[in-house]
C-alpha positions as CSV (number, residue, x, y, z in Angstrom):
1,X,0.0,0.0,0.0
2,X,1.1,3.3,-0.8
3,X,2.0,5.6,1.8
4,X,0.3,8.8,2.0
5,X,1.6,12.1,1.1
6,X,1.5,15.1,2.7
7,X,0.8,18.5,1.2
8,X,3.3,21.0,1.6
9,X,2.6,24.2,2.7
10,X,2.7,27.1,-0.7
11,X,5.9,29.2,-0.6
12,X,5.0,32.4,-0.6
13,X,7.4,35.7,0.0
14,X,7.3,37.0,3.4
15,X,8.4,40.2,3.1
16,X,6.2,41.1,0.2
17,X,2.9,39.6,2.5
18,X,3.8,41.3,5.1
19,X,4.6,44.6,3.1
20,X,0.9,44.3,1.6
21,X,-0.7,43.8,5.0
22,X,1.3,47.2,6.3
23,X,-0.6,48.6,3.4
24,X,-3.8,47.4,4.1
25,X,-3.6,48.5,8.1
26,X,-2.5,51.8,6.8
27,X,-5.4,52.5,4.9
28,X,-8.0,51.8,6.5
29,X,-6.7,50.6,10.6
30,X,-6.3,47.7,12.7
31,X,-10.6,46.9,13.6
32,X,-12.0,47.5,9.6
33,X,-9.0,45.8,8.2
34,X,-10.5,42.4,8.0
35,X,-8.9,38.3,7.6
36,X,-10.3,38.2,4.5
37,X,-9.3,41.4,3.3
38,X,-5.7,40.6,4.3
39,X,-5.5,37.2,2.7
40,X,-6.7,38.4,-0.4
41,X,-4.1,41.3,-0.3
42,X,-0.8,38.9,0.7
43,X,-1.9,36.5,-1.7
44,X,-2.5,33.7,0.9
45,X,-4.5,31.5,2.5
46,X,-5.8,32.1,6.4
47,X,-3.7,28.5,7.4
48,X,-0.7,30.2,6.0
49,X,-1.4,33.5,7.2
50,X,-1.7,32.2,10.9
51,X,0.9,29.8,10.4
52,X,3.5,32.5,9.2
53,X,2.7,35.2,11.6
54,X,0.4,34.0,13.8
55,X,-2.9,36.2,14.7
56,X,-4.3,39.6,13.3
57,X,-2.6,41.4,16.3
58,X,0.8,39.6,15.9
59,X,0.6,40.2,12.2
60,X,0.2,43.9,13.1
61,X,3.1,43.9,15.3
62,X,4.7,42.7,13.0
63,X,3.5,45.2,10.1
64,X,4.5,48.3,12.7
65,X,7.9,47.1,12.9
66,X,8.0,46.6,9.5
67,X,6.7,50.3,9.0
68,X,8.9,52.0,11.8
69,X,11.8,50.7,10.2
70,X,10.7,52.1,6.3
71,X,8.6,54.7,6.9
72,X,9.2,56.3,10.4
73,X,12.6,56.7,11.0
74,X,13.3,60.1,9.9
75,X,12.0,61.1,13.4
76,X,14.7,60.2,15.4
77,X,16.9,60.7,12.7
78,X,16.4,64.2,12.2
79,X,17.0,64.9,15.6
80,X,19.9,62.8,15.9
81,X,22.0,64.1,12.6
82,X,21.2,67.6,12.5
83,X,23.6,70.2,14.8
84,X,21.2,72.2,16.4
85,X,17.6,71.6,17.7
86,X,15.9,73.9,15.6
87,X,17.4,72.2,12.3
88,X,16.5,68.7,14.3
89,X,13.1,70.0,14.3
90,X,12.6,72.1,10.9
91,X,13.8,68.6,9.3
92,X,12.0,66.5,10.9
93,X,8.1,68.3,10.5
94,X,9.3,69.0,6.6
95,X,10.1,65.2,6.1
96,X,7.0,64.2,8.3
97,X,5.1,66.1,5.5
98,X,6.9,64.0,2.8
99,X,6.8,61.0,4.7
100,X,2.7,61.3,4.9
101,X,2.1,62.4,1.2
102,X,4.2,60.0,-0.6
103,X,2.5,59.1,-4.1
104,X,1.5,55.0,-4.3
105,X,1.6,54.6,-0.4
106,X,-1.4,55.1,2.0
107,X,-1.5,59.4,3.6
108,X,-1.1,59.8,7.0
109,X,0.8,57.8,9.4
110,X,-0.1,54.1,10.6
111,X,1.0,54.6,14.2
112,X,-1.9,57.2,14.7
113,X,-4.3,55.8,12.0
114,X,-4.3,51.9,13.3
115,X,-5.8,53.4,16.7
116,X,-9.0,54.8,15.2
117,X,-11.9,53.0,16.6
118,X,-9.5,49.9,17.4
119,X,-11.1,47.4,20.0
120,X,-8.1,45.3,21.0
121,X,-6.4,46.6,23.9
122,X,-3.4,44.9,22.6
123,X,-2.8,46.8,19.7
124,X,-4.0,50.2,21.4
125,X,-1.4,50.0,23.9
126,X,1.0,49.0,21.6
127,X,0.4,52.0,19.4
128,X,0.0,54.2,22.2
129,X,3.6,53.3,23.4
130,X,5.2,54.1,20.2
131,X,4.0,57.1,20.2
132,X,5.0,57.8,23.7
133,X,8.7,56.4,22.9
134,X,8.5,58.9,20.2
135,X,7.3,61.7,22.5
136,X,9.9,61.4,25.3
137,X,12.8,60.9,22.8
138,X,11.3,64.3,21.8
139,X,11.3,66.0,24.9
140,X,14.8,64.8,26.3
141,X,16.4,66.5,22.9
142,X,14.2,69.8,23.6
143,X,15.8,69.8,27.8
144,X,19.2,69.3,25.3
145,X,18.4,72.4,23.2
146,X,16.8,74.2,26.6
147,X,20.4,73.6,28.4
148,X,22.3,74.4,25.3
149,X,20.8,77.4,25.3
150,X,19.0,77.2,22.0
151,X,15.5,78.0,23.7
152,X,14.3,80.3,26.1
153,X,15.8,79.2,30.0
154,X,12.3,79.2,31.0
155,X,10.6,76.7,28.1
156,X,9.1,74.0,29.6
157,X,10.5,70.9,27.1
158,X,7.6,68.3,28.3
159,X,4.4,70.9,27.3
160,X,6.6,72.0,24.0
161,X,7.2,67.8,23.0
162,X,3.4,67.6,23.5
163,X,2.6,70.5,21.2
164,X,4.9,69.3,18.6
165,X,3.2,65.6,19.3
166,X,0.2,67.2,18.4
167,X,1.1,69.0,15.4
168,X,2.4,65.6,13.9
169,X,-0.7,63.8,14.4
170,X,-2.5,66.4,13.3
171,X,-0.2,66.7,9.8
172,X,-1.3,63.1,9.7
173,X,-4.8,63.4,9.9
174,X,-4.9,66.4,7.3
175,X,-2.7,64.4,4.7
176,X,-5.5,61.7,5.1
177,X,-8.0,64.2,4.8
178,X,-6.2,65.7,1.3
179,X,-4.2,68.6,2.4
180,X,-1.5,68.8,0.1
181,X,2.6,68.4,0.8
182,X,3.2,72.2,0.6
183,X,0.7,73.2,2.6
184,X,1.7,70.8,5.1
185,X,5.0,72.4,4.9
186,X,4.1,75.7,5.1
187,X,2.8,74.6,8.7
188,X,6.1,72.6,9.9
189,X,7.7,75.7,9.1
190,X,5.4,77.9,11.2
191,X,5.3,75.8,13.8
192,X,9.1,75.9,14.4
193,X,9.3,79.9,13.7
194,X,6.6,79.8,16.7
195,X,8.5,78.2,19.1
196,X,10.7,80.2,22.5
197,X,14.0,80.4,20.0
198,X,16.8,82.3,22.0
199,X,17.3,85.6,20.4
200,X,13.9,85.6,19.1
201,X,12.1,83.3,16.1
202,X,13.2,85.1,13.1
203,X,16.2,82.7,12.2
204,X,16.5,81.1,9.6
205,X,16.2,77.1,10.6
């Protein structure tokens, strides 16, 4: 008697699936984003889909790993490479407005538009500590520019990290809503011109 066979599983490529699902959250969020509607997109089967990353919200993870790395690191980056805070932040609100209004890729950000109306407490705390891993790394560079002397002495860094928190999620929202990439630049620059600058804010950043 012939021995039976077992099926092996379809190759598929990962990174492409996982790429497509980063997508799909992006568009639309973590609760309407459904298993069908990711299946179809990655071009797999559910067994393959749980077998390869496991549930929706580890898939998720996954995809806002996968998008921190490719499409958020010019946060810390800006901060980190530029000399002095005010170029940190002029670059980083400009690139934030490129980085929501790239053409072929979802507007808006997927760290602030995978929260909207999300049930899973999983995912909403994990969202909700990017964003305040973002924040802090934020406000210890503004005490930086504070004790450097690039702001005023008496700037409070944690209530000027939250404003500029704010204006981020709010260039997000807009780009989803169809403002256009000058515009949003128009108000990274404003917002920076606005801010306790030492010597005044007519500098050039």
């Amino acid at each position: 008697m012939a021995s039976k066979r077992t099926g092996r599983p379809r190759e598929f490529d990962r990174d492409l699936a996982l790429r497509r699902a980063m997508e799909l959250f992006w568009e639309h969020g973590y609760e309407p984003t459904t298993l069908a509607d990711l299946t179809e997109a990655m071009g797999i089967g559910a067994a393959s889909l749980y077998a390869a990353f496991g549930s929706k919200e580890q898939l998720f993870g996954e995809a806002v790993r996968f998008y921190s790395r490719e499409h958020r690191g010019f946060l810390a980056q800006a901060l980190r490479e530029e000399p002095t805070l005010r170029a940190g932040l002029a670059r980083m609100l400009r690139e934030a407005a490129d980085a929501y209004t790239v053409p072929g890729y979802p507007a808006g950000c997927l760290i602030i538009s995978g929260a909207v109306n999300c049930g899973s407490v999983t995912v909403s705390n994990g969202l909700r500590e990017e964003r305040v891993t973002s924040l802090e790394a934020l406000r210890a560079r503004i005490e930086s520019g504070i004790a450097r002397g690039e702001l005023a002495e008496n700037a409070d860094a944690r209530v000027l990290a939250e404003m500029i928190g704010v204006v981020i999620q709010g260039m997000a929202q807009q780009a989803r809503d169809g403002t256009d990439r000058e515009s949003l630049r128009t108000v990274a620059d404003l917002v920076v011109n606005a801010l306790p600058w030492r010597g005044g804010a007519g500098h050039d950043a």
